[in-house]
GULUM-591004 format. One record per residue (C-alpha): y, z, x; residue number from 1. Coordinates in Angstrom, 2 decimals. Example, Ala and Ser with C-alpha at 12.3 -4.5 7.8 and 13.67 -1.06 7.14 Angstrom:
REM GULUM-591004
ATOM/-4.50/7.80/12.30/1 $
ATOM/-1.06/7.14/13.67/2 $
This chain:
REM GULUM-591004
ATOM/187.41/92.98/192.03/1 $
ATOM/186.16/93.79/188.25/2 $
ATOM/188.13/96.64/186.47/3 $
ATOM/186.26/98.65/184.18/4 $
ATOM/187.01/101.01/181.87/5 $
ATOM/184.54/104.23/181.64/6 $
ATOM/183.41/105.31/178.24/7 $
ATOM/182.26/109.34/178.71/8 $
ATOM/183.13/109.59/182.08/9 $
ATOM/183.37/113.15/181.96/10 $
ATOM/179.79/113.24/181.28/11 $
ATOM/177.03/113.71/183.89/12 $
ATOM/176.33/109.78/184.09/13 $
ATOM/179.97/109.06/183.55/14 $
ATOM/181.22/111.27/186.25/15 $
ATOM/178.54/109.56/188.55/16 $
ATOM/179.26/105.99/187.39/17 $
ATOM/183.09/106.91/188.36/18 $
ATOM/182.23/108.50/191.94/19 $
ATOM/179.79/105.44/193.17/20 $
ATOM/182.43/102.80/192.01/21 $
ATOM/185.05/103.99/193.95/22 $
ATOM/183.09/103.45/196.76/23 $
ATOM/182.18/99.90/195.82/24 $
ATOM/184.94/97.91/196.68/25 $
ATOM/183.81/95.22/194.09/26 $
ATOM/185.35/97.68/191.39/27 $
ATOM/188.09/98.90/190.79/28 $
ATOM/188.47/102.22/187.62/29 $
ATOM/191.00/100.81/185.25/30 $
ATOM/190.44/103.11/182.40/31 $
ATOM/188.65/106.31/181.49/32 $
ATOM/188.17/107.25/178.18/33 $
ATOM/186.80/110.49/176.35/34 $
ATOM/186.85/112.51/173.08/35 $
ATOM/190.41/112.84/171.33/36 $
ATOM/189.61/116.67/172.09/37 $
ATOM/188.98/116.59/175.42/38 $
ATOM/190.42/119.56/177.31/39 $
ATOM/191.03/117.59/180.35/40 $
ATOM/193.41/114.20/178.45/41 $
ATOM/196.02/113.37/180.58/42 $
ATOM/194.95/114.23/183.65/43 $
ATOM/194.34/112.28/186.59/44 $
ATOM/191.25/111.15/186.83/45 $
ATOM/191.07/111.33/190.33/46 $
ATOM/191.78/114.56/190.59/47 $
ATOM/189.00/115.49/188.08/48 $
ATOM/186.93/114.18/191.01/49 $
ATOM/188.21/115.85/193.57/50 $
ATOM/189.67/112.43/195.08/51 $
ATOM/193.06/112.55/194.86/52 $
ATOM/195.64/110.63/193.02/53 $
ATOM/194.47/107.38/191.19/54 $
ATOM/196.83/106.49/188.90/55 $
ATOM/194.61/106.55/186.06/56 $
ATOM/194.90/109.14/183.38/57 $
ATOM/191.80/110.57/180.63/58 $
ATOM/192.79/109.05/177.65/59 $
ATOM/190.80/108.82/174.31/60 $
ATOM/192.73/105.12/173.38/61 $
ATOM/190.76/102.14/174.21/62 $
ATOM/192.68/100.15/172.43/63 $
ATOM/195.31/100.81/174.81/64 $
ATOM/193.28/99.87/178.00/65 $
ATOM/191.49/96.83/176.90/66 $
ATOM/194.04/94.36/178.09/67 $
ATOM/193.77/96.23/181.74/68 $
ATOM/189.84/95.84/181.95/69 $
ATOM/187.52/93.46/183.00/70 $
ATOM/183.99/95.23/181.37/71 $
ATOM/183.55/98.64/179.74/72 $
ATOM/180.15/100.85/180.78/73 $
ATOM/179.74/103.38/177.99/74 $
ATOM/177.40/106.14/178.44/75 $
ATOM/179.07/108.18/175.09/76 $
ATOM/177.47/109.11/172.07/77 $
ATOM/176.25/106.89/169.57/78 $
ATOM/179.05/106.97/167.07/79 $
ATOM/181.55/106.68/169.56/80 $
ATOM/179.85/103.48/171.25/81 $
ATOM/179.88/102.07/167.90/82 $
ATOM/183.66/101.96/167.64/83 $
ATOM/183.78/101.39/171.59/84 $
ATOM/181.59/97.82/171.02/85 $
ATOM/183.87/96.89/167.97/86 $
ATOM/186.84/97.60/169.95/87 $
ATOM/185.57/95.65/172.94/88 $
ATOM/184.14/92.76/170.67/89 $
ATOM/188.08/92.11/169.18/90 $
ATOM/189.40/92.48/172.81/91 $
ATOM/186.85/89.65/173.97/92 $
ATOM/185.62/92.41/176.82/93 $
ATOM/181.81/92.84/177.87/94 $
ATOM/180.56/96.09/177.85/95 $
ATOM/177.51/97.70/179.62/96 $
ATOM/175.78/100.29/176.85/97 $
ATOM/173.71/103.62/178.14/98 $
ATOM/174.31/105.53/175.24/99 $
ATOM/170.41/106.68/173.81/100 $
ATOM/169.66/107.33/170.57/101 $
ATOM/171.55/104.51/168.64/102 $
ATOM/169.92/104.34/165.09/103 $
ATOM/168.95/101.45/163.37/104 $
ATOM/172.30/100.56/161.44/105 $
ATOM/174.07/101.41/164.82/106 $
ATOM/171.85/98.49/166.82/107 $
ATOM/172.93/96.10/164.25/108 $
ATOM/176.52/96.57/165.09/109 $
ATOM/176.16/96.14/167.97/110 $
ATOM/174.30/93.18/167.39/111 $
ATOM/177.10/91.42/165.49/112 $
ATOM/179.47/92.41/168.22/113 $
ATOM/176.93/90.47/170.38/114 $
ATOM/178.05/87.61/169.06/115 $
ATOM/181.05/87.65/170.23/116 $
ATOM/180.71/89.06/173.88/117 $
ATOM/178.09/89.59/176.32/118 $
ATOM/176.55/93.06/176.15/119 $
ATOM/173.85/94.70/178.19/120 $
ATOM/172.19/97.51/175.77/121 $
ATOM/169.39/99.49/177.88/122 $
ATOM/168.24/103.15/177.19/123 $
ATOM/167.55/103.42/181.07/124 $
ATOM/169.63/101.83/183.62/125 $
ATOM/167.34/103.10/186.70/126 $
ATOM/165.74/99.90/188.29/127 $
ATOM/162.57/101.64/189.16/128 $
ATOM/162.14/102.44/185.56/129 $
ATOM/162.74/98.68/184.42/130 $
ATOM/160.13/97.94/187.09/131 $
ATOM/157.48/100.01/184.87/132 $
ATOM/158.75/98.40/181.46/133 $
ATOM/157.10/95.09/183.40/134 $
ATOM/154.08/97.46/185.16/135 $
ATOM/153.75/98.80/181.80/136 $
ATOM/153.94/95.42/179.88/137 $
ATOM/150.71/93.53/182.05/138 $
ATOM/148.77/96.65/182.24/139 $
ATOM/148.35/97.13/178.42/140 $
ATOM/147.32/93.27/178.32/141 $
ATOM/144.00/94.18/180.55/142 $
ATOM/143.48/97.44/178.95/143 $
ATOM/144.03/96.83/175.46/144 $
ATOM/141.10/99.20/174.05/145 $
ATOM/142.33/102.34/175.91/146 $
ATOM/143.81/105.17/174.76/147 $
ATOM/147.43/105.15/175.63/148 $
ATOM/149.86/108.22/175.52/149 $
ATOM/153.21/108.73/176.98/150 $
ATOM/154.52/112.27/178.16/151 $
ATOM/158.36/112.25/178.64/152 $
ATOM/160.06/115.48/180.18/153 $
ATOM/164.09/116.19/180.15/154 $
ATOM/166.18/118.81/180.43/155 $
ATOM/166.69/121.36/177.97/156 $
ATOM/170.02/119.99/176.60/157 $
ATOM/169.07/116.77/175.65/158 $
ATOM/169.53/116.25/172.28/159 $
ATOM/167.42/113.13/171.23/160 $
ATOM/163.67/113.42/171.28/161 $
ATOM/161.85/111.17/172.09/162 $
ATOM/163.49/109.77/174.62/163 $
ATOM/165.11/106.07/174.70/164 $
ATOM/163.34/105.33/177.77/165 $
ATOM/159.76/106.52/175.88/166 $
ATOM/160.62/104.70/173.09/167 $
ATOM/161.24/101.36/174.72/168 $
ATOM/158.34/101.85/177.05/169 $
ATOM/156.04/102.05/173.85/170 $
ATOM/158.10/99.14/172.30/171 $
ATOM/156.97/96.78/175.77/172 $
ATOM/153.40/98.38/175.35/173 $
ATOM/153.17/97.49/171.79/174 $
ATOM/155.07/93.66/172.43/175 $
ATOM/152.46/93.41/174.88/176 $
ATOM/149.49/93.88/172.51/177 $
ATOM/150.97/91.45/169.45/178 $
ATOM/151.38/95.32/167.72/179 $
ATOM/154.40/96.97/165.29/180 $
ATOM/155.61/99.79/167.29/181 $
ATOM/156.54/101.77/164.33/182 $
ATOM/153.22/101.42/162.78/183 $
ATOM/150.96/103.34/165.85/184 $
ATOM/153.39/105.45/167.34/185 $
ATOM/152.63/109.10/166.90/186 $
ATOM/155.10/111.57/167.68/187 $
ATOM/153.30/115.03/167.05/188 $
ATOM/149.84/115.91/166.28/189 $
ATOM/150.25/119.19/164.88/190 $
ATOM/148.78/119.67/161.66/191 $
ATOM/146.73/116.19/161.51/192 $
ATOM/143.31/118.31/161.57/193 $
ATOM/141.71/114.85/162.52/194 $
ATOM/140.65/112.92/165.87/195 $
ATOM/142.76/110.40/167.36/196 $
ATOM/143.38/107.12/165.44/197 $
ATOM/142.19/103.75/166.96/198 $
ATOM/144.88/102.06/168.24/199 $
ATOM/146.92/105.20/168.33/200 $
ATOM/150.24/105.55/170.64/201 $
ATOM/150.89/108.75/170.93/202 $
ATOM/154.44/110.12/172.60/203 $
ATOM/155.21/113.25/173.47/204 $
ATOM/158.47/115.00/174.41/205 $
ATOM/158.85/118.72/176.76/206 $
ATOM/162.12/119.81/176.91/207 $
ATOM/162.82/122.34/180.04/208 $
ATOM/164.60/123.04/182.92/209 $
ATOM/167.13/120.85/184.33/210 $
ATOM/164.54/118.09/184.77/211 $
ATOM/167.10/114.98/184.85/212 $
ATOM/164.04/112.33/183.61/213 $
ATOM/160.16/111.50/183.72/214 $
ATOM/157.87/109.22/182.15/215 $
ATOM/154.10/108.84/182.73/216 $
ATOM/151.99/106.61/180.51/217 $
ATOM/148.36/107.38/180.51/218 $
ATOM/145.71/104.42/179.92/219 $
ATOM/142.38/106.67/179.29/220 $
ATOM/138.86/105.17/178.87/221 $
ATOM/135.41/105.81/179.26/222 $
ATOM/134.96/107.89/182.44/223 $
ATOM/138.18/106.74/183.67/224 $
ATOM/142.25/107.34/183.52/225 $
ATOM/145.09/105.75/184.92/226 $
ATOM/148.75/107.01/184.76/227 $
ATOM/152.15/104.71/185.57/228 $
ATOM/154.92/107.98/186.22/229 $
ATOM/158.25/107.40/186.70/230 $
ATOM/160.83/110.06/188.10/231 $
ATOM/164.21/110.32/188.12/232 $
ATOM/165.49/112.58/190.99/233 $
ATOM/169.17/112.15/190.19/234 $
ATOM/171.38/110.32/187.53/235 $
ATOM/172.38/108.35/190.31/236 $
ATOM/170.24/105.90/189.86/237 $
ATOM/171.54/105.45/185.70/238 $
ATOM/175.34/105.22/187.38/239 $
ATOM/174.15/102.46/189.96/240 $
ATOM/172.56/100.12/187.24/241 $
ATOM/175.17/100.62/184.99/242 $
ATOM/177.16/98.77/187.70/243 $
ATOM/174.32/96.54/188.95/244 $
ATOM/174.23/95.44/185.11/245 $
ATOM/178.89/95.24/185.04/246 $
ATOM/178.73/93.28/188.39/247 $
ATOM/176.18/90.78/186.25/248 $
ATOM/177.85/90.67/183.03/249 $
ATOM/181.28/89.73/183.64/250 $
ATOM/179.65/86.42/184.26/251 $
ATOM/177.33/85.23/181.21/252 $
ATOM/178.02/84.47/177.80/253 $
ATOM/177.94/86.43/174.51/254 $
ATOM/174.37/88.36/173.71/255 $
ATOM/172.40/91.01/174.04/256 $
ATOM/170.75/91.48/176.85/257 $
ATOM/168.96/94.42/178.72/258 $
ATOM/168.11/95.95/182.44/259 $
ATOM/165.10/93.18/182.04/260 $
ATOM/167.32/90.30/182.03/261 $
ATOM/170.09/92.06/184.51/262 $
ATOM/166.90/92.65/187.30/263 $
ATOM/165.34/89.14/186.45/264 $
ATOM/162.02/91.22/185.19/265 $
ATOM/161.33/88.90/182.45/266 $
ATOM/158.91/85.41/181.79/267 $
């Protein structure tokens, strides 16, 4: 049985995460952490779920519960993930990352952490959508001279825009073609008063609704378009890779790795 500890698990991944492991009987909830303010610290965390006693209280120490667990799965925010990895890294623990928008300095903490222990970093956890990173991936290698745009939709509380998932699906488009990401991606158009660039990647982000996650990616040419959508019906599917990925983990050695290498999607 592998114990984790929950990073966020009051959010609406975290809560999920927490429901689908209890059924598992590979896992067993050892910890679950949240914010020092949390209104809800102390409490059961079982009977947060409606489940009944589990023993194991909200706490916002994960210093405390690192000897107890076998492999964290943070879905957080990015400053807090930052201290969760460090904590995890001097604990010798592996921990699964959700957490999107991570800046630049923030990936290369948890790079150095990755040194130390094995951690699986993905902006999207959903298998179907690590299927299209790989659809995505051969299809710009036979259609390198078409126009290729990505439309991402998410609810209307989502705070990061664009999306993880759109940003790594233009980062395995632009891999694909021997291109810089940074140096074609186009968020917004507004203002440009000119046609589209050669080359161009455009990505665009429509916040509404309670939409819980889609991504199509349009290849456009002469007389012709073809679109790769993903949707996410549920988080779900997030919660069940994050454990697909901790079931994985707890048995390979320190690095960064992704959904890609969890699934077996690469080479």
């Amino acid at each position: 049985m592998i114990r984790i500890t929950i990073c966020g698990v009051m959010g609406k991944v975290g809560l999920r995460i927490a429901n689908l492991s209890i059924g598992d009987p590979e896992f067993e909830i050892s910890g679950a952490i949240e914010f020092s303010e949390h209104p809800q610290l102390g409490k059961d965390i079982g009977s947060l779920l409606g489940l009944g006693t589990l023993g194991v209280n909200l706490s916002s120490d994960l210093d405390k519960l690192i000897s107890k667990t076998d492999c964290i799965i943070d879905f957080s925010s990015p400053s807090a993930t930052v201290i969760n990895t460090r904590i995890a890294a001097s604990g010798g623990k592996p921990i699964v990352i959700g957490t999107t928008g991570l800046s630049e300095s923030d990936m290369n903490e948890i790079k150095l952490s990755a040194a130390k222990i094995p951690i699986v970093l993905a902006p999207n956890m959903g298998v179907g959508m690590n299927v299209m990173f790989r659809l995505a991936s051969e299809m710009a290698k036979f259609m390198p001279e078409y126009d290729m745009e990505i439309v991402e939709v998410h609810h209307k509380l989502k705070k990061d825009a664009p999306s993880g998932t759109a940003i790594r699906l233009g980062q395995v488009i632009t891999e694909a073609l021997g291109k810089n990401f940074d140096d074609v991606a186009c968020f917004s158009r507004h203002g440009r008063n000119m046609a589209r660039s050669q080359g161009e990647l455009g990505i665009q982000s429509i916040r509404a609704g309670d939409v819980v996650g889609e991504h199509t990616l349009i290849f456009a040419g002469p007389g012709e378009r073809l679109e790769l959508t993903h949707r996410a019906h549920s988080r779900d599917n997030f919660a069940r890779g994050s454990l697909i990925a901790a079931k994985w983990l707890v048995r390979q050695k320190p690095g960064l790795y992704d959904m890609q290498d969890v699934l077996g999607l690469k080479g």
